[in-house]
N, C-alpha and C positions, 0 to 999 in steps of 0.2 A: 504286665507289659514285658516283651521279650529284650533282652539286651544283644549285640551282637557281643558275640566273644570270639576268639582264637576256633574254637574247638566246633563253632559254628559249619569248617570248613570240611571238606571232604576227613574221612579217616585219613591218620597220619600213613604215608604212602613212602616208600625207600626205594627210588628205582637204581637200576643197576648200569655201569657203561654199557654199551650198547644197545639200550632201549631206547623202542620207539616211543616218541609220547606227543601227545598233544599240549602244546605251548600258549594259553593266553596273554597278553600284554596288557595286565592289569588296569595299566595305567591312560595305554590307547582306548582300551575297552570302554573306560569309565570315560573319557572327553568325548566318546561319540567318534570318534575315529576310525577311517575303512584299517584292512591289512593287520588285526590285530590277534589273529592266530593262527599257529603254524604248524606242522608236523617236522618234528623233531628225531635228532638222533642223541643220549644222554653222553657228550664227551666223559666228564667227570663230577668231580661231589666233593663238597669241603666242607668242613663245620663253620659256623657263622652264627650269627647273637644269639643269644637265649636258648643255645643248646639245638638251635633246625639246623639242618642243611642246607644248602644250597648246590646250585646245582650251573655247571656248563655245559650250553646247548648248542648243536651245527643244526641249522635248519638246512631240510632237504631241498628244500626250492632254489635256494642259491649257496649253498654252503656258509652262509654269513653265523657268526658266533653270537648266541647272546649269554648273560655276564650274569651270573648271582640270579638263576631262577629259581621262583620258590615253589615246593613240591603244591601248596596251596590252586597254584593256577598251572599244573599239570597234571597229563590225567595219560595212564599207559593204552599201549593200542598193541592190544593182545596179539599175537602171533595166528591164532584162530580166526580171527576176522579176515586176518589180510590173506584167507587161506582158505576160507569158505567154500568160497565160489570151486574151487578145483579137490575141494575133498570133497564137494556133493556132487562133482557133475559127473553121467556116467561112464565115465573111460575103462572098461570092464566088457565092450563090445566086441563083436568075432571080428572086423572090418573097419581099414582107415572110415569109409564113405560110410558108416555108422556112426564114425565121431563127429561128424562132420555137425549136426545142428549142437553139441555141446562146444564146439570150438566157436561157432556163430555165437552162440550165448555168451560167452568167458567176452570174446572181443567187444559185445554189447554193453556189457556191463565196465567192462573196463573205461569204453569210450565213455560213458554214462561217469564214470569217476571221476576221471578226467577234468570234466567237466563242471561240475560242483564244486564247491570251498571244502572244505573239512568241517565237523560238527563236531562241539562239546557230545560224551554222551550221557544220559541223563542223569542228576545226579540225585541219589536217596537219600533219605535220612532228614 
């Protein structure tokens, strides 16, 4: 039989002030509650019990602060991602009216972002 432990949880992770990260609300999450994760930006970092960090967060959607996050229930959001879409698409063309169906694409997918919640990404291990 498996026990849950500590070390159950993602690798131990040290983000930096100004990363982005994905924010769960441990605590929303677990009552079944809407609104319970965010995309964050890492204000700052303090030592707290048993030697973890913790962590203050600005969420982007309203700038609201939250207090003693733990690295546990966030997860960074690479700078590649958010970058994808315009280091594939091909702007490398002889003519504006050539970029024209990758500008169509960028805006689609954006709308497309938009409008979706944010996703944990998968976690291994």
């Amino acid at each position: 039989m498996h026990s849950y432990t500590g070390a159950d949880t993602a690798a131990a992770t040290t983000f930096k002030t100004d990363d982005y990260v994905l924010y769960r609300n441990p605590e929303k999450f677990w009552k079944g509650e809407p609104n319970h994760t965010f995309v964050c930006r890492v204000e700052a970092s303090f030592p707290a019990s048993r030697g973890q960090v913790c962590y203050t967060l600005a969420r982007l959607s309203d700038n609201g602060r939250i207090y003693n996050a733990q690295p546990a229930y966030m997860r960074l959001l690479p700078a590649v991602d958010a970058m994808r879409d315009i280091d594939t698409a091909p702007l490398n063309t002889g003519t504006a009216a050539d970029m024209t169906p990758a500008a169509v694409a960028w805006l689609t997918q954006q709308a497309a972002t938009i409008s979706r919640r944010p996703e944990l990404p998968p976690h291994s291990g």
